[in-house]
N, C-alpha and C positions, 0 to 999 in steps of 0.2 A: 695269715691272721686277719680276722677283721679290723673296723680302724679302731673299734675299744680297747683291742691291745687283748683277745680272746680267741685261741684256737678254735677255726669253725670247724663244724662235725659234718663230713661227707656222708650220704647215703648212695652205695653203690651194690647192682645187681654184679654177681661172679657168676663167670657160667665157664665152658669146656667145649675148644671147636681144634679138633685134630688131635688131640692132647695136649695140648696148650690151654694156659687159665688167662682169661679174659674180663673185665669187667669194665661196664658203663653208668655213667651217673644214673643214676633212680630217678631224675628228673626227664630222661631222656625215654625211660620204658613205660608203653602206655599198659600193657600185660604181658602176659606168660600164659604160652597155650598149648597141648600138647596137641600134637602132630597125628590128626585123624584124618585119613582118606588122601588122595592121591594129589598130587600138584598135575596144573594144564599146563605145561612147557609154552611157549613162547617164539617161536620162528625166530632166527638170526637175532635173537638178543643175547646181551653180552654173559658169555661163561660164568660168570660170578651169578647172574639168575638162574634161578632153577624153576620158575614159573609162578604161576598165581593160583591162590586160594579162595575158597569164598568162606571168610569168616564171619558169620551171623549177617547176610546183607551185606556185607563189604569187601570187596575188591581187596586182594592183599598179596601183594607183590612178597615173594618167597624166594632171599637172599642165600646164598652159600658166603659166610662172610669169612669163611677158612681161605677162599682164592683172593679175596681183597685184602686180608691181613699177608697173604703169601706165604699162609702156611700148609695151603694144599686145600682140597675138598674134604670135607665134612661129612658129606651127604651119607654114608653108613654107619651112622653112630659107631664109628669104630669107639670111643673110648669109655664108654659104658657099657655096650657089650650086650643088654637090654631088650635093645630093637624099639625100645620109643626114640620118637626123637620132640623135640619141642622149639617152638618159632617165640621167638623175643621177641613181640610187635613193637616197633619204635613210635614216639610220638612226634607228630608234626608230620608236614608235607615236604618228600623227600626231593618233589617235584618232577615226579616221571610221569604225572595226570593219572597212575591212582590214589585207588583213595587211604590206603594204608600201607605199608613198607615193615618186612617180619624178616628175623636172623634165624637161620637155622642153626641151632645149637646139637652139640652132643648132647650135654646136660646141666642143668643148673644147678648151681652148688649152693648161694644163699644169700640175702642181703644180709651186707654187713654195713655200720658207721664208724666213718675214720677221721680220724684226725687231720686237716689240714696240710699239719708238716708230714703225715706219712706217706705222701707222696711226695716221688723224686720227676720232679720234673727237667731235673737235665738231660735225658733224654727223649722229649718233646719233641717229637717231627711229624710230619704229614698227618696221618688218624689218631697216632701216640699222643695221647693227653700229658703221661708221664706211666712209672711204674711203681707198686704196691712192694715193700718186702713186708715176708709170711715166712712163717716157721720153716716151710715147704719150700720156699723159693721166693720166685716173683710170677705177680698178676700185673699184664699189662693191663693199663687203663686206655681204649680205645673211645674216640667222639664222634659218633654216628655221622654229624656232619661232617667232617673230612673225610670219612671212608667211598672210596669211589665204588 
């Protein structure tokens, strides 16, 4: 609650990496772009990358963030089925000296505003902000910054 004694309203992106439902504050996403043309891999950089993009002039580091949550790779839109896939570009400087840092999602499902108390933040660790119940289950709420 804020300190007026008023539940603030969350804006959060949901999205789908491995089959698992994931969502980040709406403050954290600078866009959503779908996945046209091929990633440059990277030499001896770390598994969870899968290369860089050039998005409009910009350098954009292109994340598998299915191996950093530890729920496996992503990378074959296994869960839409599809064959697009779409890059979550995050805002801010991730500090790897490019100039943009993107998640590769299965698929994004929608922003949605929540309430405050509906998140459970007792299980808050490393990237885990806390977790969402939904009709469906639970959407973990992961923080860009903690995810290594």
């Amino acid at each position: 609650m804020s300190e007026s004694g008023v539940a603030t309203e969350l804006e959060v992106l949901e999205f789908s990496v491995g089959g698992e439902e994931y969502c980040i504050g709406l403050e954290g996403v600078e866009e959503v772009v779908r996945m046209d043309g091929a990633l440059t891999p990277l030499p001896n950089a770390d598994r969870s990358v899968l290369g860089v993009m050039d998005l409009r002039g910009r350098t954009t580091s292109v994340l598998d963030p299915g191996v950093a949550f530890g729920a496996g790779g992503s990378r074959a839109s296994a869960a839409n089925g599809d064959g697009v896939e779409y890059v979550v570009v995050l805002s801010g400087d991730d500090g790897t000296g490019t100039e943009a840092t993107g998640w590769l999602v299965d698929e994004v499902n929608r922003m949605v505003s929540i309430g405050e108390d509906a998140v459970d933040t007792s299980v808050a660790d490393g990237p885990v902000r806390g977790v969402l119940k939904g009709e469906d289950g639970f959407t973990v709420w992961v923080d860009p910054g903690r995810v290594n």
